[in-house]
C-alpha positions in Angstrom: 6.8 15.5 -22.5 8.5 18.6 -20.8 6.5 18.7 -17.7 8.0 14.8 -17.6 11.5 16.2 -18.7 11.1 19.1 -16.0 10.4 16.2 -13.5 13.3 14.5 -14.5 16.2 17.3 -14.4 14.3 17.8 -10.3 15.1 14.3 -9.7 18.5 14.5 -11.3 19.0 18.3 -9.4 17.1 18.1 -6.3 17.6 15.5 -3.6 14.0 16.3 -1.6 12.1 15.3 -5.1 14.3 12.4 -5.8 13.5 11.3 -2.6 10.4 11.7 -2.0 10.2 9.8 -5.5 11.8 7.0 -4.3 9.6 6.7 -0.9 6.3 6.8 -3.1 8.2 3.8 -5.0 8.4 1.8 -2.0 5.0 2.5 -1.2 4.0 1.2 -4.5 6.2 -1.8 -3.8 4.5 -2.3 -0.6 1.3 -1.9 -2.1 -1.4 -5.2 -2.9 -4.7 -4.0 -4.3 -6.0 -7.1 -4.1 -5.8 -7.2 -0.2 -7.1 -3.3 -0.2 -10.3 -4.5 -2.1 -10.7 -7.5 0.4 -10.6 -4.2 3.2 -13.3 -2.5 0.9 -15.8 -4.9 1.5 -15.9 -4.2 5.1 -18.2 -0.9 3.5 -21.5 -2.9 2.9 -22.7 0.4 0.7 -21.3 -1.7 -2.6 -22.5 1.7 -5.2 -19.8 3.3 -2.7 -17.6 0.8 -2.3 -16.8 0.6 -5.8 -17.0 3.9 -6.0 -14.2 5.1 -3.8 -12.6 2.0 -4.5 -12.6 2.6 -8.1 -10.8 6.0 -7.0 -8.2 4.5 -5.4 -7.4 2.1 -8.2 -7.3 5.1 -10.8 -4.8 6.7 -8.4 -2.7 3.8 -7.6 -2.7 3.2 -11.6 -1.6 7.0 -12.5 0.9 6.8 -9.7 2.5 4.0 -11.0 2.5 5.5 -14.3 4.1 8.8 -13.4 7.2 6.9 -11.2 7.7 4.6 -13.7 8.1 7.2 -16.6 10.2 9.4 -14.0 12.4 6.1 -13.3 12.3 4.7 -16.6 11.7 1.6 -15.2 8.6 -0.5 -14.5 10.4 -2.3 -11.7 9.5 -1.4 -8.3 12.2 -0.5 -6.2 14.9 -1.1 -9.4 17.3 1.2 -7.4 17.3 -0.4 -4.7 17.0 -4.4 -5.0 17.7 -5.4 -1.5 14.5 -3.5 -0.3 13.1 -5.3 -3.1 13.9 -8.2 -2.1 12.9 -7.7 1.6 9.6 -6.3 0.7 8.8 -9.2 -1.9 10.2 -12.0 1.1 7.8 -10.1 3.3 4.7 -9.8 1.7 3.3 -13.2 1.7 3.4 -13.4 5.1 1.3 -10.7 5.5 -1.8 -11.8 3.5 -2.9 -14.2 6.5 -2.8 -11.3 9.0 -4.6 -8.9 6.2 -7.8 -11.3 6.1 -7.4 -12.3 9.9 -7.9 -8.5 9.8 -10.5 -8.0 8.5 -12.3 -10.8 9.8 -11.9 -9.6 13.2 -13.0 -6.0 11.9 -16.2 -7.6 10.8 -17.0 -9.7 13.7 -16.5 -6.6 15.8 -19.0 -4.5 13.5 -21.8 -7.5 13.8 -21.4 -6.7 17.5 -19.0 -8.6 19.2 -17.5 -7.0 21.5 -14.8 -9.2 23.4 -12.0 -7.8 25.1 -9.9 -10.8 23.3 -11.4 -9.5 20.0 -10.2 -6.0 20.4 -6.7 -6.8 21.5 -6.4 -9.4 19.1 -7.1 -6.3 15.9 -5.0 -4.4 17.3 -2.2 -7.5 17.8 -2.7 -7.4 13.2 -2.2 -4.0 13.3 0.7 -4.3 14.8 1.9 -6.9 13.1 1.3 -5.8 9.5 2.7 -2.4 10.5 5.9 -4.3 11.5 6.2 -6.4 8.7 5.8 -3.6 6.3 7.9 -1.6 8.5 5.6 1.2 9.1 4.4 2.3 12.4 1.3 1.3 14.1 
């Protein structure tokens, strides 16, 4: 309970932390584990799989935790509803390029190798980064 009140005075005190706060917010806003373990089964090693996968969901979970205590909020992006809002509008179109993704990942591992294939991966990575507004 004092490390958390600690946290709390740096938020309230310090404009890096309360930043960098609010970007791991909007990374948790932006995130969908469901699409991430779509992307995990690209690793055919499934004892691994679930393994690292299993990591990441721990993380993700004690992440969450930690901002929302620090925010006293569980509401992503609370501060901030016009990102929100942006991010939630955004998302859905995303999930078709995510498993277009991936299939195109997959095809390429079986061994298809067509110049169309290629450009067309990198055309979703592109296009996710943009509609999450991260770079490429």
């Amino acid at each position: 309970e004092t490390r958390i009140q600690t946290l709390k005075e740096m938020m309230a005190c310090w404009p890096l932390f309360k930043t960098l706060i609010a970007n791991v917010d909007m990374v948790l806003a932006k995130t969908d584990l469901v699409v991430a373990r779509h992307y995990a089964h690209l690793l055919e090693d499934r004892e691994l799989r679930e393994s690292i996968f299993d990591r990441i969901s721990n993380e993700h979970a004690l992440t969450t935790e930690a901002v929302n205590l620090l925010q006293d909020t569980t509401e992503r992006l609370s501060g901030n509803p016009t990102l929100a809002n942006s991010i939630r509008n955004r998302l859905p179109y995303l999930d078709p390029l995510n498993h277009l993704q991936v299939e195109m990942i997959q095809r390429y591992r079986n061994g298809e190798t067509d110049e169309k294939l290629k450009l067309a991966i990198h055309l979703t990575i592109n296009g996710i980064a943009a509609g999450l507004r991260n770079t490429g």
